[in-house]
Legacy VTK file of the C-alpha trace (Angstrom):
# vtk DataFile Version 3.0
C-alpha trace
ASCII
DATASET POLYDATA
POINTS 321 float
38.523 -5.958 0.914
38.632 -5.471 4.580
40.431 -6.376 7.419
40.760 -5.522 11.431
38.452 -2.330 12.514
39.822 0.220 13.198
38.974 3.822 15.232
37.120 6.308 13.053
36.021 10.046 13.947
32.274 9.641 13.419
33.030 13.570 12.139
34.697 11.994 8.988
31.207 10.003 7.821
29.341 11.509 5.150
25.725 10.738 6.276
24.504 12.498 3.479
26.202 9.999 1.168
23.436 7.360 0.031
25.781 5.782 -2.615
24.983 2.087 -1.005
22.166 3.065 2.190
18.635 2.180 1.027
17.926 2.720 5.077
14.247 4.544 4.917
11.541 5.258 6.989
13.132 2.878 10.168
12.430 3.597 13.902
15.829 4.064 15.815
14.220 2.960 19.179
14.770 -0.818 19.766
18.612 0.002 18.218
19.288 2.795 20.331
18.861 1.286 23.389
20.602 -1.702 22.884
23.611 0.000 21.364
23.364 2.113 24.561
23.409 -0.898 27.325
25.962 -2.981 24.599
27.747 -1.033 22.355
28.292 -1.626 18.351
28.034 -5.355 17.992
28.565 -5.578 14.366
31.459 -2.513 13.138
29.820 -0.620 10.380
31.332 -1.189 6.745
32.696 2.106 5.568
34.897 3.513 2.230
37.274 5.769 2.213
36.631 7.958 -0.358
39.393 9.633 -2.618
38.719 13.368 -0.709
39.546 11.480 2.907
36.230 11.263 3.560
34.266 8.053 4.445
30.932 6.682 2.695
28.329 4.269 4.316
28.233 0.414 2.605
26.668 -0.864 5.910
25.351 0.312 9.114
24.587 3.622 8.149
21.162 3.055 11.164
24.007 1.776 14.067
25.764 5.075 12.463
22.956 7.388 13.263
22.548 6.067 16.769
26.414 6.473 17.933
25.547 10.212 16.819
22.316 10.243 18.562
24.049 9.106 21.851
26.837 12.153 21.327
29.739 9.264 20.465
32.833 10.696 18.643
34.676 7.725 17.837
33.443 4.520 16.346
35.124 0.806 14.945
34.280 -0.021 11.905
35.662 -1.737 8.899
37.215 0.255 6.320
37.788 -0.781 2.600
40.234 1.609 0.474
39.128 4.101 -2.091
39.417 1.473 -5.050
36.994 -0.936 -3.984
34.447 -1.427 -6.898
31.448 0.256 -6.477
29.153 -2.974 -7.247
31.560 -5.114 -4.220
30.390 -2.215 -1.856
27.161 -2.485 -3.361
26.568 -6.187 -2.809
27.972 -5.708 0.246
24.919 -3.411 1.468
22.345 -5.676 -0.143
23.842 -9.166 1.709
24.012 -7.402 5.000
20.336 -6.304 5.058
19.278 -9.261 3.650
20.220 -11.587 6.118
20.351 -9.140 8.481
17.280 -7.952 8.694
14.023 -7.900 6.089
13.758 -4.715 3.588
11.131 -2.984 3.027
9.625 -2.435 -0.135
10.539 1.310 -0.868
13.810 -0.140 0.610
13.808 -2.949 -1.817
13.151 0.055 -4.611
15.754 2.311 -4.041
17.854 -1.106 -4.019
16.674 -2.182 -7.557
17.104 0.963 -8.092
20.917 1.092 -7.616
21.257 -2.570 -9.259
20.207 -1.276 -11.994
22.661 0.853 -12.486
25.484 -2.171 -13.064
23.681 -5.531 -13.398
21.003 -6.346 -16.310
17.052 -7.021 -15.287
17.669 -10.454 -16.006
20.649 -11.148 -13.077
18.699 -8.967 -10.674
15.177 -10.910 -11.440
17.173 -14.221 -10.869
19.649 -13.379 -8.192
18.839 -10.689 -6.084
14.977 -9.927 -6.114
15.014 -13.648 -3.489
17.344 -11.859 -1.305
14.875 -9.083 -1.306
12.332 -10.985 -0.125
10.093 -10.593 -3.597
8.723 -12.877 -6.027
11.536 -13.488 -8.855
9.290 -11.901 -12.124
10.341 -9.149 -13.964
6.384 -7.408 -13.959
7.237 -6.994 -9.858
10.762 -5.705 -10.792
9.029 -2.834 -12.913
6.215 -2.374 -10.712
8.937 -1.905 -7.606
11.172 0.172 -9.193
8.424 2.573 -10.769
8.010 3.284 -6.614
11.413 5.528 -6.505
9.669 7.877 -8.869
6.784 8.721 -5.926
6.786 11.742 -4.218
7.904 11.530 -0.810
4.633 11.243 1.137
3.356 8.112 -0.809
7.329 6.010 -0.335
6.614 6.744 3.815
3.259 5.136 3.151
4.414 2.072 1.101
7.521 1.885 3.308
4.986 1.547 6.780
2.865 -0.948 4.811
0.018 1.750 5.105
-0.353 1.831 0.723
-0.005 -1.422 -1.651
2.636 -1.144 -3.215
-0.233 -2.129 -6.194
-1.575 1.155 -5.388
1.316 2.996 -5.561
2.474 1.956 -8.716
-0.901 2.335 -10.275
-0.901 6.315 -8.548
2.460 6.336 -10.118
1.068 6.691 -13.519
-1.055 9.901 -12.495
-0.110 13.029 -13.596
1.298 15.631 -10.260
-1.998 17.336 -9.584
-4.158 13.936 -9.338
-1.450 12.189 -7.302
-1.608 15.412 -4.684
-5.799 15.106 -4.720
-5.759 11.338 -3.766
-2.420 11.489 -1.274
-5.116 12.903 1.913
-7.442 9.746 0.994
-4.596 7.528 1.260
-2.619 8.783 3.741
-5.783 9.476 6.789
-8.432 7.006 5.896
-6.012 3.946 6.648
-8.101 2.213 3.395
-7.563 -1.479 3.505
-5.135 -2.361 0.531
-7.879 -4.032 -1.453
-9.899 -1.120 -1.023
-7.477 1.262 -1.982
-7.151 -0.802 -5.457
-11.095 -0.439 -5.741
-11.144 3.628 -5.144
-8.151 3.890 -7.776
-10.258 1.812 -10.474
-13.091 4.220 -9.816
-11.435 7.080 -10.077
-9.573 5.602 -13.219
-12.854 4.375 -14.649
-14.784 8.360 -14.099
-11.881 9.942 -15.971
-12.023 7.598 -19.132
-15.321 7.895 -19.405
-16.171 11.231 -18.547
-12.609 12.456 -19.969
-12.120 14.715 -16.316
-9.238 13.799 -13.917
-9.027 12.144 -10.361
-8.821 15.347 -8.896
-11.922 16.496 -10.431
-14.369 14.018 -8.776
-12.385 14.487 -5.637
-13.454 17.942 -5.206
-16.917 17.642 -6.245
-19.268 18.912 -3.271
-19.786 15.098 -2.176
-16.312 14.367 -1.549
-14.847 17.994 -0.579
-15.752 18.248 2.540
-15.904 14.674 3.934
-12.469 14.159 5.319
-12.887 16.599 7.631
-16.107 15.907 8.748
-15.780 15.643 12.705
-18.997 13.788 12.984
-17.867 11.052 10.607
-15.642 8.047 12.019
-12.839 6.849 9.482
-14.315 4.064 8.361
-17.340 5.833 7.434
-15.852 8.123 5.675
-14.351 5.582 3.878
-17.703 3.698 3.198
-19.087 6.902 1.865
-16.010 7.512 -0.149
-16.624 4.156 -1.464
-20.022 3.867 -1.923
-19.956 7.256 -3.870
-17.382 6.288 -6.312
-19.182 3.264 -6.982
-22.580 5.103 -7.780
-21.011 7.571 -10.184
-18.847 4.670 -11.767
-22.179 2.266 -12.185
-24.965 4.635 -11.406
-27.467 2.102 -13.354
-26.273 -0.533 -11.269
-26.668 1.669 -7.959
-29.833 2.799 -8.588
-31.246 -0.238 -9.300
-29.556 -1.665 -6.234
-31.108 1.066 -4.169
-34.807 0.492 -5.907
-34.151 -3.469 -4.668
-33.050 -2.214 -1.411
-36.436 -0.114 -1.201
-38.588 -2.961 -2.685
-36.928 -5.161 0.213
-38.008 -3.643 3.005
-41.366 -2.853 1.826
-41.997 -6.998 0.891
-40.768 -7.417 4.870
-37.873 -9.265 3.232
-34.778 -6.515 4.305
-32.490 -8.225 7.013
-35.025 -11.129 7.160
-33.660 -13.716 9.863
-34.846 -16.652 7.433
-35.591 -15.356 3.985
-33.486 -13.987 1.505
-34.077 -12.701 -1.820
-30.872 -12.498 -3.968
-30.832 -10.569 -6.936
-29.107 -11.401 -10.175
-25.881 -10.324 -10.714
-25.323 -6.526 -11.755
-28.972 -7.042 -12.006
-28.778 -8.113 -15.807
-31.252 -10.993 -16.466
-34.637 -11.380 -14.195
-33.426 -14.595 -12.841
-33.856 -14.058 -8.516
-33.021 -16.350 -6.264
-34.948 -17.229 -3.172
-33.286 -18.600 0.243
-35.832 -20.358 2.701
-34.109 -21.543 6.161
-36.658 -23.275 8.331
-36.895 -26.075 11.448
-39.730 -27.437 10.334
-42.796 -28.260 8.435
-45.139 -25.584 10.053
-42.134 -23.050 9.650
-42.367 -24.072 6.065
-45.501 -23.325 5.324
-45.817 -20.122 7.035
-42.763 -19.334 4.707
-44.808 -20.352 1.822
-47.743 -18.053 2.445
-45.665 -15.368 3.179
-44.227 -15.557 -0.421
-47.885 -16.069 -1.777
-48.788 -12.904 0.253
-45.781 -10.848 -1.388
-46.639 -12.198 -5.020
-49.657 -10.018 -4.654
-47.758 -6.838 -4.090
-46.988 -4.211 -6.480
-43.035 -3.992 -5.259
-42.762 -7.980 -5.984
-43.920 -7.204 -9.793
-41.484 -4.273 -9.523
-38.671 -6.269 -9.540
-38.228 -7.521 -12.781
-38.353 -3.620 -13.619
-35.344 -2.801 -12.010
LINES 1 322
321 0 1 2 3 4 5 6 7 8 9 10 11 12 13 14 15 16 17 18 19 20 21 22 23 24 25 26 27 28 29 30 31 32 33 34 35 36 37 38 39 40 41 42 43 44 45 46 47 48 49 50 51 52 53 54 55 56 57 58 59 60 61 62 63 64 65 66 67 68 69 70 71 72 73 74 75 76 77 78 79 80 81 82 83 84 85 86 87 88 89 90 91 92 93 94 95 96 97 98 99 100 101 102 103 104 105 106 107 108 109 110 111 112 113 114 115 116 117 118 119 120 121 122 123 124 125 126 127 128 129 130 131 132 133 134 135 136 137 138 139 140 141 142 143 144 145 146 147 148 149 150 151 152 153 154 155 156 157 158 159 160 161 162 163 164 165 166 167 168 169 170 171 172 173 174 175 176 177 178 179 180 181 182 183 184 185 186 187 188 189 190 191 192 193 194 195 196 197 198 199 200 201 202 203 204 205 206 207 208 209 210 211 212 213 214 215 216 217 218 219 220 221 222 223 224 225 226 227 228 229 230 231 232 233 234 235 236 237 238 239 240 241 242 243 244 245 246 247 248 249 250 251 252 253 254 255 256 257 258 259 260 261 262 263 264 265 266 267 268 269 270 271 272 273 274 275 276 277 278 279 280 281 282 283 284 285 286 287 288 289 290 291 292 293 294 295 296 297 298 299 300 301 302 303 304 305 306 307 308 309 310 311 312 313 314 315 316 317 318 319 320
């Protein structure tokens, strides 16, 4: 389809044209200064569109650094106006491949233009590999779904700073909720896991109390954390956490504060070699008791310590939690 580069007025490039680029949220640096001590090592792969004009297949970021450095003229390989669409296509998605590794909102907007000429099938078989993603159909869907995001949320999955998990599942939200949580996302740097756990809150609240994410976002323990100078960001997100998690389960949280309280009075909280474990979601009255000791005299101070808590009222208070 090509042949021997040839001189093109960078003038005549239509950066604007994203028929083939999937090139988002990349940091020029590291390419502009090599292309400024080398040159173009690899000509850019261009068509020549029907109005004279040429469109980007490949190269559209060693593009965007000749015009950065204030170059006019540029190699690069030219195919004619009748190339197919899905050859120039292909062509973009085998040069980044093995080029360089997408990622994932580039690996979207990619699916995304597959779409538009191969079936689900050929591009969960063939071409989700060269993307560097697992070869199901579920993490086709859940990848594309990521081109319908607002801008703000593809910069986040594109840095790696939101799950692509999370994304899809914000994805789902109606416009208002997805404009509530974007702050949360985007400032408290929320490990992905935990980003997963303040979604299923949120999610949880709404079924069951029938008001939206953005609701319990603006109530007066939320509002004004964010921008609470006196808070460090990963307190803020521990007391984002923690708060979601008490209105989602507030049985559960008060009776793990009441244990908490009942700990410390026993002499038990942070002990160095005694633990008390509750049971889980504190649903039967099954405890668990951990005793670490060096020896026998250890031991049996260990012992009468538990005989001396048995008398108190917060050990009896525990199977009333």
């Amino acid at each position: 389809m090509t042949g021997t580069p040839e001189r093109i007025y960078l003038r005549e490039v239509d950066d604007q044209d994203r028929t083939f680029v999937v090139s988002f949220a990349f940091d020029l640096g590291p390419l502009k200064a090599s292309v400024a001590e080398l040159g173009i090592l690899s000509p850019p792969l261009l068509r020549r569109r029907p109005d004279g004009g040429l469109q980007i297949i490949c190269g559209s970021k060693r593009l965007a650094v000749l015009h950065d450095l204030k170059q006019a003229v540029a190699l690069a390989q030219v195919a004619p106006p009748d190339t197919p669409e899905t050859w120039c296509l292909l062509a973009s998605l085998y040069d980044n491949a093995f080029g360089r590794a997408y990622n994932t909102m580039e690996a979207a907007f990619m699916i995304h233009k597959l779409l538009r000429h191969f079936d689900q099938e050929t591009i969960r078989r063939k071409y989700l590999p060269l993307l560097g993603l697992p070869p199901s159909l579920k993490h086709l869907h859940n990848i594309h779904s990521l081109v319908a995001l607002e801008v703000p949320f593809q910069e986040l999955v594109a840095t790696n700073r939101l799950s692509p998990e999370a994304a899809a599942q914000v994805g789902h939200w109606p416009a208002p909720d997805r404009q509530a949580i974007l702050p949360w996302l985007r400032d408290l740097r929320l490990s992905h896991s935990s980003q997963l756990e303040v979604l299923d809150y949120l999610t949880t609240l709404s079924r069951r109390e029938g008001k939206p994410p953005a609701h319990w976002l603006a109530q007066p323990e939320l509002a004004g954390l964010l921008a609470d100078p006196a808070l460090t960001a990963p307190e803020k997100s521990r007391r984002l956490l923690e708060t979601l998690r008490q209105w989602s389960f507030p049985r559960i949280s008060r009776a793990q504060e009441q244990f908490q309280h009942h700990l410390q009075a026993l002499g038990l909280y942070r002990h160095p070699d005694m633990r008390l474990i509750p049971p889980p979601a504190f649903e039967d009255a099954a405890f668990r008791l951990e005793l670490r000791f060096q020896d026998s005299s250890q031991l049996a101070r260990q012992i009468q310590q538990v005989h001396t808590m048995m008398g108190q009222p917060e050990f009896e208070a525990l199977w009333n939690l």
